[in-house]
Every structure is written in C-alpha cells, then in structure tokens.
C-alpha positions in Angstrom: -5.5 29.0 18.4 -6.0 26.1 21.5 -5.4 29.1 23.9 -8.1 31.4 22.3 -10.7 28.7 22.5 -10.0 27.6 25.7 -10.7 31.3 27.1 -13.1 32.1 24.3 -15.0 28.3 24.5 -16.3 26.4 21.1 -19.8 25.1 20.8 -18.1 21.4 21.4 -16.7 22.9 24.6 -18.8 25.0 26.3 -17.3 25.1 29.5 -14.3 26.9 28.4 -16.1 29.9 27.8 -14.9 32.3 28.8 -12.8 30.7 32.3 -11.2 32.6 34.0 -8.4 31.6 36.5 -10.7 31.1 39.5 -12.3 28.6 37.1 -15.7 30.3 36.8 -17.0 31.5 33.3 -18.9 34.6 32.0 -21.9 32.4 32.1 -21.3 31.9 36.1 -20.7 36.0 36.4 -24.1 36.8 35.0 -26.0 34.4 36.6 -24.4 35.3 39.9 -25.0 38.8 38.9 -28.9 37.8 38.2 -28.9 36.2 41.5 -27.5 38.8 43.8 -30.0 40.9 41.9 -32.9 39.0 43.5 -31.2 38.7 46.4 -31.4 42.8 46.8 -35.3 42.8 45.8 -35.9 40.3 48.3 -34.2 42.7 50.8 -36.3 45.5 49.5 -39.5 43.8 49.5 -38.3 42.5 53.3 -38.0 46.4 54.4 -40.9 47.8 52.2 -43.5 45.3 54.0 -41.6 46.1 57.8 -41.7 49.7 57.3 -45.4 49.8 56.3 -46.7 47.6 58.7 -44.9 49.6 61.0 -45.6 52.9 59.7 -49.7 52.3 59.4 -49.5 50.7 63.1 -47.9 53.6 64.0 -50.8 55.8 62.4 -53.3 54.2 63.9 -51.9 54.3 67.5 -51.5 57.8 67.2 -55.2 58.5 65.8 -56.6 56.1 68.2 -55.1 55.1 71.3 -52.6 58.4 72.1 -54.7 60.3 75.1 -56.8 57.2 75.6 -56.5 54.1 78.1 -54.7 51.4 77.3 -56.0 47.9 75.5 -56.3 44.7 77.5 -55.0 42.0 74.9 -54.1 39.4 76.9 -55.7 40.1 80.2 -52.8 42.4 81.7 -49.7 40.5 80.6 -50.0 42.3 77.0 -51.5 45.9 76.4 -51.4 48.3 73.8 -50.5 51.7 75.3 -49.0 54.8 73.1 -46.4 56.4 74.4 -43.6 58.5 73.0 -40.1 57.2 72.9 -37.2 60.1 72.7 -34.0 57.5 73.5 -33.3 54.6 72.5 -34.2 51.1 73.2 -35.9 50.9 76.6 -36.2 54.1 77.1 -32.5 54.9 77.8 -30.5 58.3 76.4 -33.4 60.3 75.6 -31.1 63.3 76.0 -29.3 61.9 72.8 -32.5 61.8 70.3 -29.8 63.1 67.1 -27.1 60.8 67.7 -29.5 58.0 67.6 -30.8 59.6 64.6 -27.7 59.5 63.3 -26.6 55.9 63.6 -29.7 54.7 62.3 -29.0 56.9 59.0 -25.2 55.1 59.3 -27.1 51.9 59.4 -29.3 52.8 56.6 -26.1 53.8 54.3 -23.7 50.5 55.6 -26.9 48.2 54.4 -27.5 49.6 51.2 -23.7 49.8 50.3 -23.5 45.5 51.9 -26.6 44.7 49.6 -23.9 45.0 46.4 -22.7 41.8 47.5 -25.6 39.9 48.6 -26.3 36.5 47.1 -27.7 35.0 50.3 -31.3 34.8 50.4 -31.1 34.9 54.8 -29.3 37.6 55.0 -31.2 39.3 52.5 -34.0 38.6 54.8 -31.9 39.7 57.5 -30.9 42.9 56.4 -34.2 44.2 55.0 -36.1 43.5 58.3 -33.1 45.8 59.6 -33.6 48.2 57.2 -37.1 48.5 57.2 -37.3 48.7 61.2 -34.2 51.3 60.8 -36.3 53.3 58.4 -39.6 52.9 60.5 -37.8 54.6 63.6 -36.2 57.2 61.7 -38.9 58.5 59.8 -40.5 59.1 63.7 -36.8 61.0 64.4 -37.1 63.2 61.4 -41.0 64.1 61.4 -42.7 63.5 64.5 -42.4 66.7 67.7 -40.6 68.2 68.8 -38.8 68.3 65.5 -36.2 67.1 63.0 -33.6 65.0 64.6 -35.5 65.3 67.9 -38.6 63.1 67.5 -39.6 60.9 69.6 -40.7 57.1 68.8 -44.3 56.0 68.8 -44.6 52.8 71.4 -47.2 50.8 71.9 -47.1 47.3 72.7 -46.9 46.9 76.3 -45.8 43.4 77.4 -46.2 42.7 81.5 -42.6 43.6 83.3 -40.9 44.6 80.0 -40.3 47.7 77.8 -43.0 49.5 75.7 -41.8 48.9 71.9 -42.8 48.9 68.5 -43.0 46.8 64.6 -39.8 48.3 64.0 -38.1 47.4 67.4 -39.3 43.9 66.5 -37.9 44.0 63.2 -34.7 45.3 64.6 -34.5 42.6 67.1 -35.5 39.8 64.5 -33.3 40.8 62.0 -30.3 41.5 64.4 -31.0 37.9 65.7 -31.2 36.2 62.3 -27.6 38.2 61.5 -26.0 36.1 64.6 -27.8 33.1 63.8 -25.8 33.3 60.2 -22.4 34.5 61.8 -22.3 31.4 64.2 -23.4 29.0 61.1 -20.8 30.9 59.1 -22.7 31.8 56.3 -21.6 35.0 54.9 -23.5 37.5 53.3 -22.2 36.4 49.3 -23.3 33.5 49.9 -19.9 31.9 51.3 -19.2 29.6 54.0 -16.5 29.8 56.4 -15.1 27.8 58.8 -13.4 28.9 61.7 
C-alpha cells in the first residue's frame, strides 16, 4: 500500500505523484509538455514574421526597383539594387540552383522534426529565423523563372564592397549565429546545459 502511494501520491504528499525514477512526476511531464509547446509557437511565429517580411520586400523589389536604377540609402556605402540570384550565397554555384533547393527543403524537414524537443526559448528563436529565411529562399527556388527547382533569388540590398543579399539571407545568417552563440554557451536545444 506505501509503494502504490508513493508512485500514485496522496493529497498529504503531493510530490509522490506520480515519480518516476528520474525523480520527475506526471505534473513535471505536462508542464514540460505545455512548455515545449510554446516553445514551437514561438519558433512559428519567429519564421511566420521572417518569411513575410521577406516575402513582401521581395514583392515590392520586384514591382518597383527590378529594370530601374538603384537607391542611394546611405550615400553609396548602402543601395538597394534587384538582382537575381541563381547560386547560393554570394553568388557562388549558380550552375547548382536544385541542389541548393534541395538542402534548403532538408533544412526545412531537420527543423521541423528538432522542434519536438524544443524547450528553449533561444533556440526557438534561433531555429524559426532559420526556418523562415529557409522558406523565404525556397519559395523564390520553386516559383520564380526560369522554373521549379531553378529560380533564382530576389537581391537587393547592396552594401559597398560586399555581396548583394536579402531578409532571408539575414535571417539565415542571424539565426545561424544565435545557433553558435548557444553551442559555445552549451545550451542545448531541450533546454539542457552541458559542459564540456
């Protein structure tokens, strides 16, 4: 009878309920559970508001400033200036437009299945600015000419001596950042922290 409250808990010993041997209850389960759960809406309001910004940026550019001169922001040392990206970052591979469509889908897939055990709320952040840039870049590869699998990127900000890039670059970059920021703090992304 001592054993089946113990696991079970009484109301005079409520933190026996329901221990298991790691010491953590049925209580600690569900609100972990109710934690990583806002943990993955934080990630998908993180990629929602990344791939919008970048999406309606990316409207605009090409409605607006494709075909046109560039736009002095800061005198010369920042334009905006459309241009279509086929490779990847920098301009580089533009010969392998589907197998850059196809890790960024592989990205896309090893996030989503990585958000089941998220409890962290910075690499929640993390991983949705990753996701949202990832999306942002692949919806260009999928619908933009010359065609599926072959689009090429929509670039417009135009730093002095640097690459043309876009919102989802930046998010990319930010979130990417933010990921080794955590790894050298070693925070992992349920929430754990390791030493090494």
């Amino acid at each position: 009878m001592a054993e089946a409250e113990r696991i079970i808990g009484t109301p005079e010993n409520p933190e026996a309920e329901g221990t298991d041997e790691g010491g953590s209850t049925a209580a600690d389960a569900a609100v972990n559970a109710g934690r990583g759960k806002r943990k993955v809406l934080v990630l998908l309001s993180v990629a929602v508001v990344a791939y919008l910004l970048d999406l309606v940026t990316k409207m605009i550019v090409v409605a607006k400033l494709e075909h046109q001169p560039p736009i002095d922001v800061i005198g010369d040392w920042l334009q905006f200036r459309a241009i279509r990206n086929a490779g990847a970052a920098f301009g580089f591979g533009e010969a392998f437009t589907v197998i850059f469509t196809i890790i960024a889908a592989g990205v896309i897939v090893v996030i989503v299945r990585l958000a089941r055990k998220l409890y962290s709320l910075p690499w929640a952040i993390a991983l949705g600015l990753l996701l949202g840039g990832a999306l942002g870049n692949l919806t260009d590869r999928l619908f933009r000419a010359p065609g599926v699998f072959e689009g090429a990127v929509v670039d417009f900000i135009a730093p002095k001596h640097f690459a043309v890039f876009n919102l989802a670059d930046s998010a990319i970059v930010c979130g990417g950042i933010l990921i080794v920021i955590l790894s050298f703090k070693g925070l992992d992304p349920d929430g754990t922290v390791h030493k090494d």
